[in-house]
matplotlib code that plots the C-alpha trace (Angstrom):
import matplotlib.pyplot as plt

x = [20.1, 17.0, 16.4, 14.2, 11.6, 9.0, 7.1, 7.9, 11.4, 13.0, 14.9, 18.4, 18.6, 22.3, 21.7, 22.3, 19.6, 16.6, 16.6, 15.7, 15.7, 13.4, 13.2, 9.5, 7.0, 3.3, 0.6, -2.4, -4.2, -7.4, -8.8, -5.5, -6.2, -5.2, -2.0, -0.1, 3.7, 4.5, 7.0, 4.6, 1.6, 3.8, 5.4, 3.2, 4.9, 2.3, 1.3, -2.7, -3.3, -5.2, -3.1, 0.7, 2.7, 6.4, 6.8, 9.8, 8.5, 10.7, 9.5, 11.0, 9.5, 11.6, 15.1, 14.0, 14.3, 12.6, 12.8, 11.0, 11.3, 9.5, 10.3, 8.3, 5.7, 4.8, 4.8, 3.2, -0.3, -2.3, -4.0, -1.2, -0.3, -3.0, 0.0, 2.2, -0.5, -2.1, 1.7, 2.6, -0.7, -0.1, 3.8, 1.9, -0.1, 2.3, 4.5, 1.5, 1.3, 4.9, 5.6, 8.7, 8.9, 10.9, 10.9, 10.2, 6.0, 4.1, 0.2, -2.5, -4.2, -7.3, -7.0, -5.1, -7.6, -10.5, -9.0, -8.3, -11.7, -11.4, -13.4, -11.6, -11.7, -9.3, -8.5, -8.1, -5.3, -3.8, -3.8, -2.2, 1.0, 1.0, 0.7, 4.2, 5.8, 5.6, 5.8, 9.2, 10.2, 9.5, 12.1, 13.1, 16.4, 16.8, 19.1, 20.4, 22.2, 24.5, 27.3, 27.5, 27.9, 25.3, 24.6, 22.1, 20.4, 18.4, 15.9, 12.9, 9.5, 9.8, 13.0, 11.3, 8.2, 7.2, 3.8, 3.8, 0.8, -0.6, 0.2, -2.1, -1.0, 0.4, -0.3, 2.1, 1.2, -3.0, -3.1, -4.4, -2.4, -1.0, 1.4, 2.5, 5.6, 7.2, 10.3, 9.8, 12.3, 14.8, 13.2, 9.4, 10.3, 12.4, 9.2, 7.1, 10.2, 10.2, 6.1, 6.2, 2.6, -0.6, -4.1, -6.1, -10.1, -11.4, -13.7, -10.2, -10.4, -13.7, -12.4, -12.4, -10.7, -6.7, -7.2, -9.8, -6.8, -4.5, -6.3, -7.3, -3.8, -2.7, -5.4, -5.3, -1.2, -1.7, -4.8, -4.1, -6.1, -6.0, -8.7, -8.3, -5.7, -5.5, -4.0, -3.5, -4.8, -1.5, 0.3, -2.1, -1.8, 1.9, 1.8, -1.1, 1.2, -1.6, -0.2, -3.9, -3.3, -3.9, -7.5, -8.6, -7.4, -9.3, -12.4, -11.6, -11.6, -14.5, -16.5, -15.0, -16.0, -19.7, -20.2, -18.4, -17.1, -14.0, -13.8, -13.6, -12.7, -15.5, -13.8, -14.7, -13.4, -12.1, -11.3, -7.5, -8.1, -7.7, -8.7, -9.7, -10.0, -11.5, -12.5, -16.5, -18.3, -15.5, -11.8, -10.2, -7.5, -5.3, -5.7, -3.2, -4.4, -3.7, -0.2, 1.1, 0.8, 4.6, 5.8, 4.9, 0.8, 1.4, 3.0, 0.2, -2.3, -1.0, -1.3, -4.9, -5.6, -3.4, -3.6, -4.9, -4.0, -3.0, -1.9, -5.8, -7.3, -5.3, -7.3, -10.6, -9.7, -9.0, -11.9, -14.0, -12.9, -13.2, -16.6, -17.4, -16.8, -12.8, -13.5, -10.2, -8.2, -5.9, -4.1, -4.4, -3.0, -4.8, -7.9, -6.9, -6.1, -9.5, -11.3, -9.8, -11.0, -14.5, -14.3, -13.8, -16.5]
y = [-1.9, 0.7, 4.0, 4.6, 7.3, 8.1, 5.2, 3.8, 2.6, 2.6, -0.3, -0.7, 0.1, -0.9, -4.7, -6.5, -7.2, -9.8, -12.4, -10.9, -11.8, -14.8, -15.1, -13.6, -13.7, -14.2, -12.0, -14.7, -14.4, -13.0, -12.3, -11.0, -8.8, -5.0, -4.3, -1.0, -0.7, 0.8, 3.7, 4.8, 5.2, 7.2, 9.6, 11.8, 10.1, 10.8, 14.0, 14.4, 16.4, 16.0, 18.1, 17.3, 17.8, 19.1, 20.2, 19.0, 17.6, 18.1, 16.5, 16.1, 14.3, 13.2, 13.5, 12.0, 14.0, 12.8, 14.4, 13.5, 14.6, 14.5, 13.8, 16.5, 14.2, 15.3, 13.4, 9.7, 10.7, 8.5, 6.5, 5.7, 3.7, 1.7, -0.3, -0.8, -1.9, -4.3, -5.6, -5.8, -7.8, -10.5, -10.7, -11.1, -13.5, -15.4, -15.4, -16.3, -19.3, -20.4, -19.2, -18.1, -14.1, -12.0, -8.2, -8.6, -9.1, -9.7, -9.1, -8.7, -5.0, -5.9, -7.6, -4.7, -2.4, -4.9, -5.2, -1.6, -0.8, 1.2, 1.3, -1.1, 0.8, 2.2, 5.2, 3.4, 1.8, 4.6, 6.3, 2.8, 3.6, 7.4, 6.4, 3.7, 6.5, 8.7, 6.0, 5.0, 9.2, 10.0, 9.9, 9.5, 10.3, 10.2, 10.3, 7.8, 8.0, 5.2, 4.9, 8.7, 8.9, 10.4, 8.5, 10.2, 7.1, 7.8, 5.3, 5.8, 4.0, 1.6, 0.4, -0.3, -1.3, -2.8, -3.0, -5.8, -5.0, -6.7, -4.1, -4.2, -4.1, -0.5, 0.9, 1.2, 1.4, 0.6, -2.6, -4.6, -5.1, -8.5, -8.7, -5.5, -6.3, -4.5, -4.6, -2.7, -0.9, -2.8, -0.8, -2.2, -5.4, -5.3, -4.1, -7.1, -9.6, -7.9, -8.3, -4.1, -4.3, -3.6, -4.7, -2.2, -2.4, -3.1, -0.1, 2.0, 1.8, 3.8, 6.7, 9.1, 12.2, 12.1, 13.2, 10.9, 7.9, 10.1, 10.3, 6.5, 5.4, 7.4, 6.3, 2.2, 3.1, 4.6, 3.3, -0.8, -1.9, 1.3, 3.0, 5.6, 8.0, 11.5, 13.9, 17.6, 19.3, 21.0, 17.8, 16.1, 18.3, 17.8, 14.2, 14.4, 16.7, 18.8, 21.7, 23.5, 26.4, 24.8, 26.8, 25.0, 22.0, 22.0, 22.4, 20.0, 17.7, 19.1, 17.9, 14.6, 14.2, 15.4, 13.1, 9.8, 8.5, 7.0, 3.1, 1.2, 4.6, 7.4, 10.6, 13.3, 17.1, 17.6, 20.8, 22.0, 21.7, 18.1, 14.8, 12.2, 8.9, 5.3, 2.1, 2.1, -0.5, -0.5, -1.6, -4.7, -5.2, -7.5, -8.9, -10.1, -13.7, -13.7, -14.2, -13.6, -16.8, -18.1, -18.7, -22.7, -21.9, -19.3, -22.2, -24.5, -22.1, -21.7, -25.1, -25.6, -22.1, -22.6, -19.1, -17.4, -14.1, -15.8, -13.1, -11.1, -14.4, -13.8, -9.9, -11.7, -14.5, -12.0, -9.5, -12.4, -13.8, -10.5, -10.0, -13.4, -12.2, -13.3, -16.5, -17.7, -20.0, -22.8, -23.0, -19.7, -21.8, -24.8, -22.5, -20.3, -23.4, -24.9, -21.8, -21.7, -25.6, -24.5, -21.2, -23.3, -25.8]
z = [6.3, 6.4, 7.4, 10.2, 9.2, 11.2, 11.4, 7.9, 6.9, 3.5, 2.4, 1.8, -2.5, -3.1, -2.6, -5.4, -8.0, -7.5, -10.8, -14.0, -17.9, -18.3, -14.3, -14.1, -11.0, -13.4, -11.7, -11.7, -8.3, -9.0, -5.5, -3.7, -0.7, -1.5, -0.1, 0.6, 1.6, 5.0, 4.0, 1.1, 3.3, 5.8, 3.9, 1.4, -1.6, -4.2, -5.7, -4.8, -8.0, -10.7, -13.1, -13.9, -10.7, -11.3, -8.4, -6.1, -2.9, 0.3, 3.3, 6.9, 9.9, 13.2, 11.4, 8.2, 5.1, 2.1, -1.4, -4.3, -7.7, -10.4, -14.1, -17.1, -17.0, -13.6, -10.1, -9.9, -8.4, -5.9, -8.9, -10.1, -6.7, -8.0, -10.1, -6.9, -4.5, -7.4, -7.5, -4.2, -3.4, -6.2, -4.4, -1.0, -2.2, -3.6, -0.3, 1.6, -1.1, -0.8, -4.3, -5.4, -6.0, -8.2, -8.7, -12.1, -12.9, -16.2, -15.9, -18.1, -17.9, -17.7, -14.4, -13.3, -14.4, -12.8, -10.1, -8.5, -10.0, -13.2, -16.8, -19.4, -22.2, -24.7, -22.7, -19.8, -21.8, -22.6, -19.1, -17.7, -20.2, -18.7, -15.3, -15.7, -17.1, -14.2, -11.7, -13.5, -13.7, -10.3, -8.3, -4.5, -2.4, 1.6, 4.2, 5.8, 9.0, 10.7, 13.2, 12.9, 9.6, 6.7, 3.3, 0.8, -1.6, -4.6, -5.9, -8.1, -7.8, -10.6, -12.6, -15.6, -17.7, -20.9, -22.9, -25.5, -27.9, -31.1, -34.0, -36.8, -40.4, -41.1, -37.7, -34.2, -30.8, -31.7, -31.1, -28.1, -25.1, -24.9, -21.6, -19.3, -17.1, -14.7, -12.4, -9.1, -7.3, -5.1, -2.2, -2.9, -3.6, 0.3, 1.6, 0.4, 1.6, 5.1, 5.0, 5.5, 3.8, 5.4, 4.0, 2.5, 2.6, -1.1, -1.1, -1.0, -4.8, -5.0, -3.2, -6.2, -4.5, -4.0, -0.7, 0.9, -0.4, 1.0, 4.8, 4.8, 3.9, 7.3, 9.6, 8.1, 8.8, 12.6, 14.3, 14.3, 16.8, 18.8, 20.4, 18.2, 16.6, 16.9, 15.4, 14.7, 11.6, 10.9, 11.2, 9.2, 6.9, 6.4, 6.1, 4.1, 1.4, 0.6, -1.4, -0.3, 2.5, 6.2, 6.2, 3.0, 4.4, 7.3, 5.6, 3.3, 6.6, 7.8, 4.6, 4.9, 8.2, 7.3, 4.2, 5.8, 2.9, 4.6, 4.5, 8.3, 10.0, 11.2, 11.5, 14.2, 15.1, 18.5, 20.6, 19.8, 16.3, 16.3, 14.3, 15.8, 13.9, 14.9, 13.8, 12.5, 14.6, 17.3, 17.9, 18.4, 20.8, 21.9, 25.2, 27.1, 27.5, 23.7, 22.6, 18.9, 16.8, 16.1, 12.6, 12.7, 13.3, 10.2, 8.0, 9.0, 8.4, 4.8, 4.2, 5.3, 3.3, 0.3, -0.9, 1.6, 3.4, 6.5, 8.4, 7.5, 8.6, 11.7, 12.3, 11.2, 13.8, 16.3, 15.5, 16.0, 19.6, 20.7, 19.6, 20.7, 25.1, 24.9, 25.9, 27.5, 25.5, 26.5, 23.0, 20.7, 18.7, 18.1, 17.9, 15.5, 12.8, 14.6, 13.2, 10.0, 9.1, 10.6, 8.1, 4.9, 5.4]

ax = plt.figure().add_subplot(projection="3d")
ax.plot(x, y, z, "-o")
ax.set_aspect("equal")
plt.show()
């Protein structure tokens, strides 16, 4: 059971418990696709400042209220999503695989830290350990509504971390890191079950400002294979969660628009004080002579791409016949698999 919000849903948290104790999912896929969860990218989750955040968030969009509360520490920031999406794309990975899955994840930091593109040094540690301790402090309650009836859930980003280290004689907490594991949230973890995960361009991890994560997340959640999305600055602002007065935010946009910074998306300034957003070197649609690939083509296609994002190979597929005139095609199908043998030689 979920609750619809806007676009995003959150899953069900009183389910019972995915394995745990010595049942571990081992992070080991080194090139996993980025991957963000659906409800996180909708709703303005993560605090976009760089200074402790404690304040409490309340947000409401189409009947959906959403509070989130911060522990002393301050509010999980944008960076520190860095920890969910690196988690939820070794999970997808894995499904994608045909591996066996668990909430409960051990991987080495360094890969993390490779991986969403940050330094490796000591301090880099050190900000890792900050960062699970507000993900695991900041907490989450919404509203639920069904057959008339109200429920209020509570859930918080993470359940709980651990940092194994290798203590030197006569000193604590110095040592190297030797295993980080984590156990996410029942609500994550549902997310990556019910595939609720979009792919995320790679260059998403050099976006240095809180905000410009904050706008891509929003147009990679609404555009698809639209046209285009627009949208008003004051609304934008809202889902964005900037705590910056409209006017600052709008200049703020303004800049972004000027220096282009924005992976896959150009963005442009429209009469009406609008936003309008689209896909850099145009949009891929589906056409009508080209049917969603059933469930068996997807289980073939992970077996001839063991490993493989199949349902990214799917967009690349797609992006491609398009680009290619949309040649009519007898079997989708059998094309799509033909394309994928042709891509690996």
């Amino acid at each position: 059971m979920t609750s619809a919000t806007a676009g995003g849903t959150f899953p069900h948290s009183g389910s019972p418990p995915s394995p745990s104790g010595s049942d571990f999912f081992l992070c080991d896929f080194f090139d996993a696709s980025p991957k963000g969860d659906l409800a996180s990218m909708e709703h303005p989750i993560f605090s976009l400042s760089t200074k402790p955040d404690t304040r409490v968030l309340s947000y409401e969009h189409n009947g959906a209220e959403i509070t989130v509360t911060p522990s002393v520490r301050g509010r999980a920031t944008i960076h520190d999503k860095d920890i969910l999406i690196y988690c939820v794309s070794q999970l997808m990975a894995a499904v994608n695989a045909g591996r066996a899955i668990t909430r409960r994840l051990t991987l080495t930091a360094h890969d993390l830290l490779v991986a969403t593109n940050r330094d490796t040094s000591g301090d880099a540690y050190a900000r890792l350990k900050e960062a699970f301790e507000r993900l695991a402090g900041t907490r989450i309650t919404t509203n639920i509504e069904t057959g008339g009836t109200e429920t209020t859930r509570g859930f918080g980003l993470i359940e709980a971390w651990e940092i194994v280290r290798r203590s030197p004689a006569g000193k604590r907490g110095g040592g190297r890191m030797l295993s980080v594991s984590v156990t996410l949230s029942d609500w994550l973890f549902r997310a990556v079950e019910a595939r609720s995960v979009l792919t995320l361009s790679r260059d998403y991890f050099r976006l240095r400002k809180p905000l410009e994560r904050r706008v891509y997340e929003l147009a990679r959640k609404h555009c698809g294979r639209q046209a285009g999305w627009r949208i008003s600055v004051a609304v934008l602002h809202k889902k964005a969660g900037s705590a910056a007065p409209v006017r600052v935010f709008r200049a703020a946009m303004r800049k972004m628009i000027a220096e282009g910074n924005l992976p896959d998306y150009e963005m442009s300034e429209e009469p009406g004080d609008m936003i309008r957003f689209a896909r850099k070197g145009g949009v891929v649609e589906d056409g009508p002579d080209l049917p969603p690939l059933g469930a068996e083509v997807m289980a073939e296609a992970r077996r001839r791409a063991p490993g493989a994002d199949v349902y990214a190979l799917e967009a690349e597929w797609r992006a491609w016949w398009a680009a290619s005139g949309r040649v009519p095609l007898k079997s989708p199908a059998k094309a799509f698999l033909g394309w994928i043998d042709k891509r690996k030689g």
